[in-house]
N, C-alpha and C positions, 0 to 999 in steps of 0.2 A: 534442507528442512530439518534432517535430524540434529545437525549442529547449533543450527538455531536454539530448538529446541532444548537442546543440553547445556548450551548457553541460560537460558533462559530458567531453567531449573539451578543450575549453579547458584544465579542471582539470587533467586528463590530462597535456597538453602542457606546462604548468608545471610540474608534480611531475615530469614526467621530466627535463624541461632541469635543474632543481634537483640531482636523484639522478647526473644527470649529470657536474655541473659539481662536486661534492661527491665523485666517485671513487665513487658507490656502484653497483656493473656487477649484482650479485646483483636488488637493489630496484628498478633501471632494466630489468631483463629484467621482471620481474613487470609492471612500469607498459607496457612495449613489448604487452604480450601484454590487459593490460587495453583498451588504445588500438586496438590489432586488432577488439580483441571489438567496441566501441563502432562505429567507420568501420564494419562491416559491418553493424551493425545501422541505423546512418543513411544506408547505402547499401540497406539494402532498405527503409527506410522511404520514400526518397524517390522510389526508383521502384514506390512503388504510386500 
């Protein structure tokens, strides 16, 4: 689960820096709020 997880934030963190660097502020708030989601759920996962 946690691999996934860090997988899944990796992707995160690319597609943002991308949407980023590409001027896209709309699709980079989406990715900012996807990436929230994910860190707190590998934040509760590692503290069980």
């Amino acid at each position: 689960m946690v691999t996934g997880l860090l997988m899944d934030l990796k992707k995160i963190f690319a597609d943002l820096a991308s949407t980023l660097i590409l001027g896209k502020n709309k699709d980079a708030a989406a990715l900012a709020m996807d990436l929230s989601e994910k860190s707190r759920a590998l934040a509760e996962e590692l503290a069980k």
